[in-house]
C-alpha positions in Angstrom: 31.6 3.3 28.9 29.9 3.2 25.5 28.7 1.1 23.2 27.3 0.6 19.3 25.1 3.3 19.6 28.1 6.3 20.1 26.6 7.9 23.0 27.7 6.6 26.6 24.9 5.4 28.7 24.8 8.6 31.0 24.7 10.9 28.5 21.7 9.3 26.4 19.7 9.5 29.6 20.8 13.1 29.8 19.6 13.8 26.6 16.1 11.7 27.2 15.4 13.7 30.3 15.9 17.3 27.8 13.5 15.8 25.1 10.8 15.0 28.1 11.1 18.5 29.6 11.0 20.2 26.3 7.8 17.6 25.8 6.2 19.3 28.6 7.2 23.1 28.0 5.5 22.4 24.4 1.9 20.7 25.9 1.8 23.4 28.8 2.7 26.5 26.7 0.0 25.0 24.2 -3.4 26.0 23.5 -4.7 22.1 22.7 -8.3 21.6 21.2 -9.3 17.9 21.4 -12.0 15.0 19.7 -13.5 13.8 21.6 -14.0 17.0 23.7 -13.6 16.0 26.9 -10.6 13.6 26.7 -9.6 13.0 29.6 -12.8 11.8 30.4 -13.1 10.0 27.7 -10.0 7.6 28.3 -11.5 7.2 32.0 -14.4 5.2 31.2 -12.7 3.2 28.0 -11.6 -0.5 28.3 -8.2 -1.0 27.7 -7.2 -0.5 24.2 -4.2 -0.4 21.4 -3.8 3.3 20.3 -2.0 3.5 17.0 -0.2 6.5 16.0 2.1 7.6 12.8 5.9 8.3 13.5 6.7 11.9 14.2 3.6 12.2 16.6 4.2 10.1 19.4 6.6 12.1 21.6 3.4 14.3 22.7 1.3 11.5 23.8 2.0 10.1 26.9 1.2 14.1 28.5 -2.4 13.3 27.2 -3.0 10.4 29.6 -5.2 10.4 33.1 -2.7 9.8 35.8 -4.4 6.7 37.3 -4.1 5.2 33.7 -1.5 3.0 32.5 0.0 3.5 29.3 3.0 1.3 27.7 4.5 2.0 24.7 6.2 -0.1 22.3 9.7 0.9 21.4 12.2 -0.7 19.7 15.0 -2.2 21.7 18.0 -0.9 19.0 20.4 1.4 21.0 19.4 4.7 19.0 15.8 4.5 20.9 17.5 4.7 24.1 16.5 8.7 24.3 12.8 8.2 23.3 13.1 5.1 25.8 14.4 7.7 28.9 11.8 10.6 27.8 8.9 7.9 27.3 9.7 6.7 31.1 10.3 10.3 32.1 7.2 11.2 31.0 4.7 9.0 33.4 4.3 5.7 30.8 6.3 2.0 30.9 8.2 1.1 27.8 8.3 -2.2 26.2 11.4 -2.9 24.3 11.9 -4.8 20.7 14.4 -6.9 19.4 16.0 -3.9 17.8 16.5 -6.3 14.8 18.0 -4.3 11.6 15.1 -5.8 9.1 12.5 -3.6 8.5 9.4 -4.6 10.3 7.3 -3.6 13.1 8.2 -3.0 16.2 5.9 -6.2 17.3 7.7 -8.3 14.8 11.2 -7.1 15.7 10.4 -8.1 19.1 8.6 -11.3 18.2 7.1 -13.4 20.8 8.8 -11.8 23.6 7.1 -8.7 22.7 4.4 -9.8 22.1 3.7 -12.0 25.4 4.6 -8.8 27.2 1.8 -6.5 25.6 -0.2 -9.5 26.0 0.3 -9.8 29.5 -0.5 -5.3 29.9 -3.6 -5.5 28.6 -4.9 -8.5 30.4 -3.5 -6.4 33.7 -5.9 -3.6 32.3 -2.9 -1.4 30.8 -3.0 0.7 27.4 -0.6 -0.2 24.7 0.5 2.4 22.4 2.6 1.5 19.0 4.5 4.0 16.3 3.0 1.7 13.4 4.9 3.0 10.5 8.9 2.2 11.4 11.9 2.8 10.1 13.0 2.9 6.9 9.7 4.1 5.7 7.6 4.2 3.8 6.2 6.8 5.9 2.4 6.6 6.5 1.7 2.9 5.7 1.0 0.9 8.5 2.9 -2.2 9.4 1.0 -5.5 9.6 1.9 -6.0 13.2 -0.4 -4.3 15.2 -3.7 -6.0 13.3 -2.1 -9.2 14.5 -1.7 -7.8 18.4 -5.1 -6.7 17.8 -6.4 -10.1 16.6 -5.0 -12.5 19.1 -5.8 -10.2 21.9 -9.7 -9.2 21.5 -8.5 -5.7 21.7 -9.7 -2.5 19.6 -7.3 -0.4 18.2 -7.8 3.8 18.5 -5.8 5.7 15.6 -4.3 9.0 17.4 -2.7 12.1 16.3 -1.0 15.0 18.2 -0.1 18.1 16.5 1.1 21.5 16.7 0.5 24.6 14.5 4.0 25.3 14.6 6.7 23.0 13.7 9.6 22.1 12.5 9.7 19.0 10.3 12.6 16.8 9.8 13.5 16.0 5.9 13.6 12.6 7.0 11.8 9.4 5.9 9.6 9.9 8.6 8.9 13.6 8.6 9.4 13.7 12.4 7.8 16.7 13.8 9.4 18.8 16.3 6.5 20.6 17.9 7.0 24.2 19.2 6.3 25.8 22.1 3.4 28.4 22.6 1.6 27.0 19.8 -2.3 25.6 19.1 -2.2 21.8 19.3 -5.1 19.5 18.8 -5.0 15.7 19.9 -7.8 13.4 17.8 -8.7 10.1 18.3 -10.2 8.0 15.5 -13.3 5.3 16.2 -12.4 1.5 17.2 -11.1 -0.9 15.0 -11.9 -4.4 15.7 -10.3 -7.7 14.0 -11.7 -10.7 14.4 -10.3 -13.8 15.7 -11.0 -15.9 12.9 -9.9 -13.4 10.2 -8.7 -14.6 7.1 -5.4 -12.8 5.1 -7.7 -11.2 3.3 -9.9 -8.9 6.3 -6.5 -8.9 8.1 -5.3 -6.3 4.8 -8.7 -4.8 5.0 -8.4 -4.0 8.5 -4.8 -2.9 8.2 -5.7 -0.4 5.3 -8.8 0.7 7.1 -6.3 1.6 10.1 -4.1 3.5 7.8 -6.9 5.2 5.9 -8.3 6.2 9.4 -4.8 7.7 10.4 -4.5 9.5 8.2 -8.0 11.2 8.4 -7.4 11.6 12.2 -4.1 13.3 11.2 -5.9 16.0 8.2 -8.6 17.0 11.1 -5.9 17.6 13.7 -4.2 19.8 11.5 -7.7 21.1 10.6 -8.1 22.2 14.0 -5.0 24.0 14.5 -5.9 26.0 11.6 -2.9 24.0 9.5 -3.5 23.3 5.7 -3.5 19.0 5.4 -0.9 18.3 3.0 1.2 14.3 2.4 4.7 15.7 1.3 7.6 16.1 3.0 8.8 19.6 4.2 12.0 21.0 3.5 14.1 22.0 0.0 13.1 20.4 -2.9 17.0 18.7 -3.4 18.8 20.1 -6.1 19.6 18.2 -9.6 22.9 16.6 -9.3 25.0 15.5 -12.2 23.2 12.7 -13.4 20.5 15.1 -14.8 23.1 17.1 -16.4 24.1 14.1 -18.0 21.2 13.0 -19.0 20.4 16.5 -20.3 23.7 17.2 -22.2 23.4 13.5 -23.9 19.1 14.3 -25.1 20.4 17.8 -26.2 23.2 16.9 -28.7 20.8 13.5 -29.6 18.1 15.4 -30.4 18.8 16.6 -34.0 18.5 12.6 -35.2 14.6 12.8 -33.7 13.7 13.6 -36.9 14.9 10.6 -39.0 14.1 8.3 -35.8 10.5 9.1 -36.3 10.7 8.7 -40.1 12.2 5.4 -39.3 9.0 4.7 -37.6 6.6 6.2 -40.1 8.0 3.6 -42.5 7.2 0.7 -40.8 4.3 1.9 -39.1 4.3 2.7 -36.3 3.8 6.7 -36.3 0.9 8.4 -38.0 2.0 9.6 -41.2 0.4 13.2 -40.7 1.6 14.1 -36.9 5.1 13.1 -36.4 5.5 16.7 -35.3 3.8 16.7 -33.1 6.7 14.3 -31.2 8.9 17.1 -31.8 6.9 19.3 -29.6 5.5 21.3 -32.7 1.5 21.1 -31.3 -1.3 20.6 -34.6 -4.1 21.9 -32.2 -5.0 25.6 -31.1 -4.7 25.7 -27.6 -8.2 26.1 -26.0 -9.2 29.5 -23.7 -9.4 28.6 -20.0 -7.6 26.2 -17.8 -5.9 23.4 -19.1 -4.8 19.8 -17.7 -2.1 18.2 -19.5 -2.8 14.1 -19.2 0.1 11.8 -20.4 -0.6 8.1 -20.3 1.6 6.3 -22.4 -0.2 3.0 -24.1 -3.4 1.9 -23.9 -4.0 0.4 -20.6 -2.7 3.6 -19.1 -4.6 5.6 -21.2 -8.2 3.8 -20.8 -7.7 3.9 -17.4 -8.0 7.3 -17.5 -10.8 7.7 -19.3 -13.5 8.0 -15.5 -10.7 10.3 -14.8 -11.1 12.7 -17.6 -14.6 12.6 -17.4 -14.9 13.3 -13.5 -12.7 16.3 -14.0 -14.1 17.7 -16.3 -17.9 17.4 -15.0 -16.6 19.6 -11.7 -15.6 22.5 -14.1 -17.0 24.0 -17.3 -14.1 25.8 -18.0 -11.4 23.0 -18.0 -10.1 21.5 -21.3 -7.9 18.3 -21.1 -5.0 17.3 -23.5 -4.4 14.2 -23.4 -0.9 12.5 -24.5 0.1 9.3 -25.1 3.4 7.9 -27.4 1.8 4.6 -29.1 -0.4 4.7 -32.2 -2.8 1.9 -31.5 -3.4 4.2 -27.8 -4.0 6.8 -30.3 -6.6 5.1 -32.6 -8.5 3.5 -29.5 -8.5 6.7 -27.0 -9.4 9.0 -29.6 -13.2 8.0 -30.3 -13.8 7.8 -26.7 -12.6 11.4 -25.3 -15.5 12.9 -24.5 -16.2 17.0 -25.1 -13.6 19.2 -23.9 -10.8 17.0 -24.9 -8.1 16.0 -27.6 -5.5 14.0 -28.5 -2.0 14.8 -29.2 1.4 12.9 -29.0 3.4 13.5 -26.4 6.8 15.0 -26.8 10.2 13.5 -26.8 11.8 13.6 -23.7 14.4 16.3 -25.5 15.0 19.8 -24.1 13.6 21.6 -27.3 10.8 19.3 -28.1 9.6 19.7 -24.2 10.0 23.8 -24.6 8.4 23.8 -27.5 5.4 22.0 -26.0 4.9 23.8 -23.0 5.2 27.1 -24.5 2.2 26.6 -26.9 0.0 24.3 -24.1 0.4 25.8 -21.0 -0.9 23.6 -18.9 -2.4 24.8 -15.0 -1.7 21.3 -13.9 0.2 18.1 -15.5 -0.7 14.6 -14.7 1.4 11.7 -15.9 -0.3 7.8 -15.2 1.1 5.0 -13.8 5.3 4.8 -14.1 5.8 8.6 -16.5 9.5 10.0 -15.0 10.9 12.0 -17.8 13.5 14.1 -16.7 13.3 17.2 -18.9 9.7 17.3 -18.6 9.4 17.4 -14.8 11.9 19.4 -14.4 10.7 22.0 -16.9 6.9 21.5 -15.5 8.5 22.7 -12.1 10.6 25.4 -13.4 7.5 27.0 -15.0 5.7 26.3 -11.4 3.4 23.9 -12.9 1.9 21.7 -10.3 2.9 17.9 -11.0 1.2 14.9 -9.9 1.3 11.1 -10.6 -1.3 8.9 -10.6 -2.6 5.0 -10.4 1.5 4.6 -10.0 3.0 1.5 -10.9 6.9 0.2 -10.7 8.2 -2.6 -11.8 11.1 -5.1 -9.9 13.3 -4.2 -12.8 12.3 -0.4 -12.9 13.0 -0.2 -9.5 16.6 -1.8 -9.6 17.4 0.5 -13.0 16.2 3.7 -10.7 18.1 3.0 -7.3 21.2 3.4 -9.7 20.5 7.2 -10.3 19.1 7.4 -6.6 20.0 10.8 -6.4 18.7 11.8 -10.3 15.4 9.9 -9.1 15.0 11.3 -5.3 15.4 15.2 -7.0 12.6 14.3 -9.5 9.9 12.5 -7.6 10.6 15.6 -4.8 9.5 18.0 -7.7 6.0 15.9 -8.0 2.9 17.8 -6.0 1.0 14.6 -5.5 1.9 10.6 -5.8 -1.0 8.1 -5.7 -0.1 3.9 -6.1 -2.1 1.7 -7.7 -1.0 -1.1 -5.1 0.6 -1.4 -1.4 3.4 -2.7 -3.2 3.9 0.3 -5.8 3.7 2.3 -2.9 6.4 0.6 -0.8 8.6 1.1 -4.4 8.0 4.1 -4.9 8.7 5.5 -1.1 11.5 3.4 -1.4 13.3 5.6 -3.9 13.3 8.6 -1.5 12.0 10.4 1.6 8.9 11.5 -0.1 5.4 10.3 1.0 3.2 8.5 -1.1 -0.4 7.5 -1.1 -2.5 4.4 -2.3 -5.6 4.9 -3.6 -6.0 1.6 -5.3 -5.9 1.2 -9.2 -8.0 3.5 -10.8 -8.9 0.5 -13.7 -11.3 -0.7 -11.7 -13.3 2.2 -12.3 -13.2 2.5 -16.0 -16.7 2.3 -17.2 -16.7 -0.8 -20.1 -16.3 0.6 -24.1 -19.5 0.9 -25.8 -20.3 -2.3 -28.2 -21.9 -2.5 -31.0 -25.4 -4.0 -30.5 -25.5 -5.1 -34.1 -22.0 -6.5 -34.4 -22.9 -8.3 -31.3 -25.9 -9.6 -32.8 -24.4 -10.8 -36.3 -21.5 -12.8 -34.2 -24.2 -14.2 -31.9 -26.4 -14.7 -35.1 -23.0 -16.8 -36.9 -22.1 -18.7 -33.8 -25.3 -20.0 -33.2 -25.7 -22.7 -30.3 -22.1 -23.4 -30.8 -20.3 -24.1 -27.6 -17.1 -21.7 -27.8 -14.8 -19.8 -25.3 -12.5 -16.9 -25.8 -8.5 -16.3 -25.3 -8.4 -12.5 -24.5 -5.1 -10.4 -25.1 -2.9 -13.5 -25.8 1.2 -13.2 -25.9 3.5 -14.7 -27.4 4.1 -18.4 -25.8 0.5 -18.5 -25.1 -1.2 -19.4 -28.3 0.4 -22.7 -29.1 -1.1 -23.7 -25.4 -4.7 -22.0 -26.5 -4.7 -24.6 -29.5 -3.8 -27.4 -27.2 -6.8 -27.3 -25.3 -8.6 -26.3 -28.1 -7.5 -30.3 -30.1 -8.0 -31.3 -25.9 -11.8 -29.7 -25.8 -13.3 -30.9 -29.1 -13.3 -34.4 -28.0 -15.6 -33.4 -25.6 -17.4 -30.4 -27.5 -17.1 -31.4 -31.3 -18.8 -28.1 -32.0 -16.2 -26.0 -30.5 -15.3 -22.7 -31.3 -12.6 -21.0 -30.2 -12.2 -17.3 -30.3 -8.5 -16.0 -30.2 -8.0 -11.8 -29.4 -3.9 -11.2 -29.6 -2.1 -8.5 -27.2 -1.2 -7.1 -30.4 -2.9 -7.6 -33.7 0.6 -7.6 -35.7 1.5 -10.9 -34.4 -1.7 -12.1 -36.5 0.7 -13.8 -38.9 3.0 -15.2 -36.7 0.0 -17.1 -35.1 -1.5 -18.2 -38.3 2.1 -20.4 -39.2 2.0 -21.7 -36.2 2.0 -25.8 -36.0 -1.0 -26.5 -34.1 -3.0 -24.1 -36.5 -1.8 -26.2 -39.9 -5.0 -29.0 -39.6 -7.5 -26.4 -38.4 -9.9 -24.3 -40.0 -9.1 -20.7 -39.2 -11.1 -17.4 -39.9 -9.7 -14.1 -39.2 -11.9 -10.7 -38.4 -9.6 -8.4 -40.7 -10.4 -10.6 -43.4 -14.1 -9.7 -43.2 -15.1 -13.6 -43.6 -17.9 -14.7 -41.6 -18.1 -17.4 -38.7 -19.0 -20.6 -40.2 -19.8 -24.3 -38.9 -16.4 -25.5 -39.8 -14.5 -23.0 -38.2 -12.1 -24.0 -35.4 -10.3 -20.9 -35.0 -11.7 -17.3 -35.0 -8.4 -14.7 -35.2 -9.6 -11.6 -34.1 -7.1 -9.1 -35.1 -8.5 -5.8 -34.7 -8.2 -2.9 -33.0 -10.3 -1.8 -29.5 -13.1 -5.2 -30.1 -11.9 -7.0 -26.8 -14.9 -5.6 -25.2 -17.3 -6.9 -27.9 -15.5 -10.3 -27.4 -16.3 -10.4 -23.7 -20.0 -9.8 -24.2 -19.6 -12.6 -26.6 -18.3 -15.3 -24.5 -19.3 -16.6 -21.3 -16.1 -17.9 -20.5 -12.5 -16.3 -21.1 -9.4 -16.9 -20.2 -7.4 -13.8 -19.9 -3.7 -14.0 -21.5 -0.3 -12.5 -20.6 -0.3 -15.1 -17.0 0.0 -18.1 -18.7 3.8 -16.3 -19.7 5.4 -13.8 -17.5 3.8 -10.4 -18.7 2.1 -9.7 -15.1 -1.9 -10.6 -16.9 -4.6 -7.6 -18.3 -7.1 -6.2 -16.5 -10.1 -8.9 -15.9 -12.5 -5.7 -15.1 -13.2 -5.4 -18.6 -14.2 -9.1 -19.0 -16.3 -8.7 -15.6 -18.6 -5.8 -16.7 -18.9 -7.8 -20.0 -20.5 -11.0 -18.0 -17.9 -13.3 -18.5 -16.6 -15.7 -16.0 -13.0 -15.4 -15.7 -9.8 -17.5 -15.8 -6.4 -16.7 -15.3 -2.3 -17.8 -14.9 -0.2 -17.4 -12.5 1.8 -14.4 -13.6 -0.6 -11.6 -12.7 2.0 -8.7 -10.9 0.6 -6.2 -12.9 -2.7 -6.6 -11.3 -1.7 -8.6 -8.0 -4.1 -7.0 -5.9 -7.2 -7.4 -8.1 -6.4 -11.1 -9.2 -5.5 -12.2 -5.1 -9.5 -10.7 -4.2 -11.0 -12.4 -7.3 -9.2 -16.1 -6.9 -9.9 -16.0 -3.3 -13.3 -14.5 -3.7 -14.3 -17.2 -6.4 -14.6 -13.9 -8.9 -12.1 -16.2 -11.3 -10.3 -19.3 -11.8 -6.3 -19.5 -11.1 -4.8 -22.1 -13.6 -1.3 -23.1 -13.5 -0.9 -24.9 -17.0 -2.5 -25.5 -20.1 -3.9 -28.9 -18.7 -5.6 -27.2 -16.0 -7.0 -24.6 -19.0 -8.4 -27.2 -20.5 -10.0 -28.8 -17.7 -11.9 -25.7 -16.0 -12.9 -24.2 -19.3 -14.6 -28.0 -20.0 -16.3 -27.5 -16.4 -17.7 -24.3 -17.3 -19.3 -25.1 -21.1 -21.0 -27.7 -19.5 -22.4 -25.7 -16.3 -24.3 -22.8 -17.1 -25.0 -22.8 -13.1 -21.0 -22.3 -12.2 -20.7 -19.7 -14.8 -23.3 -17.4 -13.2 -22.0 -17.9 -9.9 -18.5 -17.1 -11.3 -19.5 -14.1 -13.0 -21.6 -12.7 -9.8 -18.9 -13.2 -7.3 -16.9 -11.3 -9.9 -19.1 -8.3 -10.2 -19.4 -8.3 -6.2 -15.6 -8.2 -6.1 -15.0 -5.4 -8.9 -17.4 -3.1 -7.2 -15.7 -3.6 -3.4 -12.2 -2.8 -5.8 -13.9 1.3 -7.3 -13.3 4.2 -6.2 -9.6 5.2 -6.7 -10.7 7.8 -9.3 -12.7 9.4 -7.3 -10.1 9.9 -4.8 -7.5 11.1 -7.3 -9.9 14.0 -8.7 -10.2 15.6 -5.7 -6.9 15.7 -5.0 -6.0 17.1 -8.5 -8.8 19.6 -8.5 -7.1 20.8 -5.2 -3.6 21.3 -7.2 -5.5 23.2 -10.2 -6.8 25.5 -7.4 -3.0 25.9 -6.4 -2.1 26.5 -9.6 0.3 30.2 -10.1 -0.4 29.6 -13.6 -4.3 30.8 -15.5 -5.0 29.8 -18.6 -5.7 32.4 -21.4 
């Protein structure tokens, strides 16, 4: 007899009962070290708990338990589990079987409440319940949601485990299953309690379920530690060779690349290349290349490139001999990066994505270690960067819906070039998921690195001659406005002077070439409007103050005591509302804030800022807050508590980076 699964049930029993032996042979040939020393004393006096443990691991851990101990493991209840089901059982614990439901969730939500009333039900008996807690189909290392709630509605504390082995084999699978070794070192480490609360809102449940993964993964870097094993995230095995797609891809940038030239002139003529460095797109470099080590830094506009910035710095405090060349591809990330580089970096463009402009740029830079920001795939780079054994690393990742569909088309150009990346850090769980998503490789979230960018210096007396023209005014500020979302700015504005007659309204575009286009528009024809560039002052009849310049958003925001930050109000995914925190400014915002999800769900639900849905809404909250000085202070200090629980991606991300320069084959000159 057989069934979906293709095995018949006699021999997947057969096969269970090798994978238990060979279990045993590896734990008794083993030399295992263990934390907490004494283990086995340790689970003795224990209450009953949820141990946690990543995929790969979990064969070896039912040998570590105290005979008089019950342990039951989760598993799903999917015919392909049937052999760890037999070697579980074989191996002295009870298994407690899932739904074995195709969707991907945890195994405690596969099973749903049958499962759950039966783990219930074992620890109320005074049984241990272990759970895999990153399940199939990845992403590896990110744990599933599941086993917070268990650990909610139960009372019980959860203990993250690892098992490992100096010797292994693993699997170039999504789950980097580990196929310990006999005769080997081993170490097994257990990780301190995690409690949840009963009454925890969505919010501490994510907490808790990052602070579980977080402390996996530490428990799993020691245990390797111990067995004298070098920590590392990646996936074992060949890096997967580039298929035709990249050929494609290659062939197509190679015969296009002798019209780069007249592209770019295309460009210089309406502005938007610097007159003076077009070349340097071409990959011919307008800088010496400095003695010493050298990090290459590609961001590619200015959000990326800002964010960057405590990056840049933190690097290069750790070493004095380390230069940074920075890249981006947009002028106005140009003009507003370059004043702020500090010592020991430069500016340059970064090269077309063309097989002789990329050449020609790495031969004359040399980097020890390249770093692209956020959502950087070029194919001829990477693939050039790891030909010259250059290590490669992405960070504060980001994808887009829309990338992500465009990229699972070339799934096999895309899984060969993020496998030739050294490090990948997300800016978000859900850039993670993405980004795992597109291939077997592990990747990491460290949270989005804009949260640490320390604010642009302002101008004291700029500030002080605005202040000075404004007066006692009331007036409000519409920060990095889009298309769409000035004609509801001048709405509230008519909406807001019936109430505020004095009313000043400051207006800061996305992108200071759209200044026109907003000056024609309808509402702005019975208004009195001043803009910036024009150099004319603020005065008591003005309505409307255009500010279109370049990098003053900051000045703005130190301004105001109340902005409303653009590009949510339309579907651009909102701007970072760290900037108008450190500034002092209470914060409101749309709804369409992907690009910053995570920072924008902590702040609404934090009272850090305002959600509005329409322009009505806009006009009602801002009102609120002109006339309460009281419920502008309490917005802006729940908002400065928020941003500061949000730092401390950077951080993270150095050290990992300054642990690839150390790997580095290449030394600079």
């Amino acid at each position: 007899m057989t069934d979906s699964g293709g095995f018949s049930h006699h021999v997947r029993v057969f096969l269970g009962t090798m994978m238990a032996h060979y279990a045993k042979t590896v734990y008794r040939t083993g030399r295992f070290s263990n934390e907490p020393e004494n283990l086995t004393e340790h689970l003795t006096k224990i209450d009953p708990v949820i141990f946690a443990v990543w995929h790969g691991q979990h064969m070896l851990c039912p040998l570590m338990w105290p005979h008089h101990r019950t342990i039951e493991v989760l598993l799903s209840g999917h015919k392909s589990a049937e052999f760890a089901a037999v070697a579980t059982e074989k191996l002295g614990a009870k298994v407690i079987r899932g739904s074995g439901s195709g969707q991907r969730k945890t195994q405690l939500e596969k099973g749903g409440s049958r499962s759950l009333r039966q783990m219930l039900r074992a620890l109320k008996r005074g049984s241990f319940i272990a759970s895999v807690v990153d399940v199939p189909v990845g992403p590896s290392r990110r744990a599933g949601p599941g086993i917070i709630k268990l650990a909610q509605i139960s009372g019980t504390p959860i203990v993250p485990m690892a098992v490992t082995t100096k010797y292994r084999i693993v699997l170039h699978s999504w789950s980097r299953f580990a196929i310990n070794l006999p005769f080997s070192r081993g170490s097994i480490v257990l990780g301190e309690e995690i409690m949840v609360p009963r009454d925890a809102d969505e919010i501490t449940l994510e907490n808790k379920r990052q602070q579980l993964e977080d402390s996996l993964n530490a428990v799993t870097v020691r245990a390797d530690t111990l067995v004298g094993r070098k920590p590392h995230y990646d996936v074992g095995g060949p890096v997967p060779k580039l298929n035709s797609s990249y050929y494609l891809y290659w062939g197509a940038t190679h015969l296009l690349s002798p019209l780069a030239p007249s592209l770019l002139a295309r460009r210089l003529a309406r502005g938007k290349e610097q007159q003076d460095r077009t070349d340097e797109k071409l990959g011919v470099a307008s800088l010496t290349r400095p003695k010493g080590k050298l990090v290459w830094l590609h961001a590619t506009s200015i959000g990326e490139a800002t964010s960057c910035l405590g990056l840049i710095a933190m690097l290069l405090k750790s070493r004095d001999d380390l230069n940074i060349v920075v890249t981006t591809t947009t002028l106005t990330a140009a003009e507003v990066l370059t004043p702020r580089l500090p010592k020991r970096s430069f500016h340059q463009y970064a090269p077309l994505d063309t097989p002789g402009a990329v050449r020609r740029f790495l031969k004359h830079w040399r980097p020890d270690l390249a770093v692209f920001a956020e959502s950087e795939i070029w194919p001829n780079t990477i693939v050039q960067l790891h030909k010259r054994q250059v290590p490669i690393a992405l960070v504060n990742g980001r994808i887009s819906k829309r990338s992500l569909r465009r990229w699972r088309k070339a799934s096999g150009l895309i899984r060969a070039l993020l496998a030739r990346f050294d490090h990948i850090s997300a800016q978000s769980h859900k850039d993670e998921q993405r980004l795992a998503s597109l291939g077997p490789y592990n990747t990491i979230c460290y949270g989005n690195m804009k949260a640490d960018v320390s604010p642009a210096p302002v101008s004291q007396k700029l500030l002080l001659e605005l202040t000075r023209q404004i007066g006692r005014r009331h007036m409000w500020l519409a920060a990095s406005t889009h298309k769409g979302e000035e004609e509801i700015i001048l709405e509230c504005h008519t909406i807001l002077k019936a109430q505020f007659p004095d009313l000043l309204t400051i207006i800061v575009p996305r992108h200071r070439e759209r200044a026109e286009a907003i000056l024609t528009l309808p509402g702005m024809q019975n208004l009195t409007v001043t803009t910036r560039s024009s150099g004319s002052s603020i005065h008591k009849g003005t309505d409307i103050y255009l500010a279109d310049t370049l990098g003053e958003l900051p000045l703005f925001y130190e301004l105001s005591r109340v902005s409303f930050i653009g590009g949510s109000l339309v579907k651009v995914g909102g701007h970072n509302p760290i900037e108008a925190i450190d500034g002092s400014s209470a914060i409101l915002n749309g709804p369409h804030v992907n690009n910053f999800k995570d920072m924008y769900g902590m702040l609404n639900l934090h009272g850090g800022a305002i959600k509005i849905t329409d322009g009505t809404e806009l006009a009602r909250e801002v009102g609120q807050l002109l006339n309460s000085q009281e419920k502008v202070t309490e917005l802006v200090t729940k908002g400065k508590t928020q941003a500061a629980s949000l730092k401390g991606a950077t951080e993270k991300t150095v050290n990992v980076l300054l642990e690839l320069l150390d790997k580095s084959p290449r030394r600079g000159e």
